[in-house]
Every structure is written in structure tokens, then in C-alpha cells.
N, C-alpha and C positions, 0 to 999 in steps of 0.2 A: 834471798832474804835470810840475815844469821836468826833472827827469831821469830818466834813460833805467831801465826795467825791464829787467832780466836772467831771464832763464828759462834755468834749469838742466835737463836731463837725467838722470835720476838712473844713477848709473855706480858709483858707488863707495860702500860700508858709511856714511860719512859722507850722502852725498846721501839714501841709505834712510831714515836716521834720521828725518831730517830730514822727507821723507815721512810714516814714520811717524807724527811726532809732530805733523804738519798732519792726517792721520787722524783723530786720537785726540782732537785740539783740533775739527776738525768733527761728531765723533759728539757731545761736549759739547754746542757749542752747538744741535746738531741736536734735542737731547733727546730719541733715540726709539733705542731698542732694536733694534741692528743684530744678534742673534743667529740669526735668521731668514736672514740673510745667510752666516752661518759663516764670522762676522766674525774669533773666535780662529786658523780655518787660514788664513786671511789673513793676519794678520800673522804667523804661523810662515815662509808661504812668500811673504810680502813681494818680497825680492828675485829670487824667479825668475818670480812671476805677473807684477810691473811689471818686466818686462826684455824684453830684445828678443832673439829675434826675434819674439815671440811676443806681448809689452807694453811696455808702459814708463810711469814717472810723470817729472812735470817739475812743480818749483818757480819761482814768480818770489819774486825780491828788490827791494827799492825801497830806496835807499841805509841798504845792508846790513841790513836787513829782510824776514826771509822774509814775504810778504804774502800766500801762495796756494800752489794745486797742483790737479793734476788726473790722475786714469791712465785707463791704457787698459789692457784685457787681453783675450784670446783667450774668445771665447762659444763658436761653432765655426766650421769652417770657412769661412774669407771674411766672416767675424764677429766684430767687434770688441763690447768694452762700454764706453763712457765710467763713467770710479766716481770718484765722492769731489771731484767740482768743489768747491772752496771758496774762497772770500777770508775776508781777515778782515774783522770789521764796522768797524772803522779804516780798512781799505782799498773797502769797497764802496761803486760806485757811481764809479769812477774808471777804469772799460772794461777793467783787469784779467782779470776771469772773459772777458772780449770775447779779450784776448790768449792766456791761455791754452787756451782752447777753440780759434782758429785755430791755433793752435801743435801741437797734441796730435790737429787733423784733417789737417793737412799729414804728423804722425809716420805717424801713420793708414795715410795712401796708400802713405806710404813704405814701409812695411810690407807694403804689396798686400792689404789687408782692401777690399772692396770695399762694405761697412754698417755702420753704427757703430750700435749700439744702448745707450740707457739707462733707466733707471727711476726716477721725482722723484715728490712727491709736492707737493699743491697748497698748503701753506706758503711753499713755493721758487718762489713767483710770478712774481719777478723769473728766476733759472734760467730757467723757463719762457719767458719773453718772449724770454732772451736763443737759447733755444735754436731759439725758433720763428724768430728774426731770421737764425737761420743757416743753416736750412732743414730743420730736425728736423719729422716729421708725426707724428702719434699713429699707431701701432698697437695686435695685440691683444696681451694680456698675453702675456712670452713669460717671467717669471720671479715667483720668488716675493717677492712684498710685503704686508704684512697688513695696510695703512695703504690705509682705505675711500677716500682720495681719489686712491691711485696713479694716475699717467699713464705710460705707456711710449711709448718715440718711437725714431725712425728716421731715419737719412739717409744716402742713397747715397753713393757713395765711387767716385771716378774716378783713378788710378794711371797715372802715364807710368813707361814703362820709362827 
């Protein structure tokens, strides 16, 4: 890519949206039934799950193209969740998800979570690689997924004051 990626923050009802509708277009191409998840109060409480202090989502753009997003939200205590990593299939394969994921583990700290926990499933091969590349290890299930190939993972989290 000759030019520069922007990663947004999401702040403002417009930024949400826009989240949202990176959501809504990854459940798509996901094609797998997110109700399990309580996918519906999700987007009801959008803007205060992915906010801060407690979460946050951030979108990139590639000249003036939203191409991706990824959140984070509160598991429990000192416990984060990565949700909803996606690029678009136009954009994959251009170290995007690479950007985002460092961006959203930097938020991470900033935050003072000290684990970042997510849940994938073995379609998301690539996800995988990229998340092993950044030092995510398998754990044991710690939520619910009804998809026989889930994998849950992990990676510790270090916070300068």
C-alpha cells in the first residue's frame, strides 16, 4: 500500500455507525449465526460496550475507505475480549488485521487490562496465524461457542503507568 492507513477511534455516533456496520458486514461474510453470542444487546449497547474506559472499537481507512475494525470490551476484571477483527476481502492480505490488532493491544494496556482474551473458529486460519504471530496461546474454553472447531486464546498484557 503507497499510502498511509488511518485508524480511527471510535468517539463519536458517526464513528459507531460505522463500526456497526463493519459488524454487520463481518457477520455476513462470516455466515454463522452470532445469536449465541447476544449478538441483538450488542448492538443495542454498542456505544457503551466499545468505549472507554472500559472498551473501545477503531476502524481503519485506506484513502477514504473504511477497510476494517476490531473492539475490545471488558470480560472481567483485568480482562479484556478482542471481538469482531475483520478486513475486508479487497483489503486482505495487506498486514491491515496486522495494524489493527497492534493498535487495539497498545489501546489494551492503555487501559490497564493486563489479558486479552478471544474466541475464532478454524475457518479464520489466517486470524489464527496472525494471532499466534503476536503471541496469542490456546486456552481452555472460557465462553460460549457452538462451532466444533472453536479455539480460544490468550495473551498477556504489560501496562507502563
Amino acid at each position: 500500500m503507497n499510502h498511509k492507513l488511518e485508524i480511527t477511534v471510535c468517539k463519536t455516533s458517526f464513528d459507531f455507525n460505522v463500526a456497526k456496520k463493519i459488524t454487520k458486514d463481518y457477520m455476513e461474510w462470516l455466515g454463522f449465526d452470532l445469536c449465541f453470542q447476544n449478538i441483538d444487546l450488542e448492538f443495542e449497547t454498542f456505544d457503551t460496550m466499545y468505549n472507554q474506559p472500559e472498551g473501545c472499537f477503531i476502524y481503519a481507512t485506506y484513502q477514504g475507505n473504511v477497510v476494517g475494525g476490531v473492539g475490545i470490551r471488558k470480560l472481567a476484571d483485568g480482562i479484556c475480549e478482542m471481538k469482531r477483527l475483520y478486513v475486508y476481502p479487497n483489503y486482505q492480505g495487506s498486514k491491515i488485521g496486522l495494524q489493527l490488532c497492534e493498535t487495539i493491544l497498545t489501546i489494551a494496556k492503555k487501559l490497564r487490562y493486563q489479558k486479552m482474551r478471544l474466541d475464532t473458529i478454524a475457518k479464520l486460519d489466517k486470524a489464527i496465524r496472525l494471532y499466534q504471530f503476536l503471541g496469542f496461546y490456546e486456552i481452555e474454553k472460557y465462553c460460549e461457542n457452538p462451532d466444533e472447531t472453536a479455539q480460544f486464546m490468550e495473551i498477556m498484557l504489560s501496562y507502563k503507568n
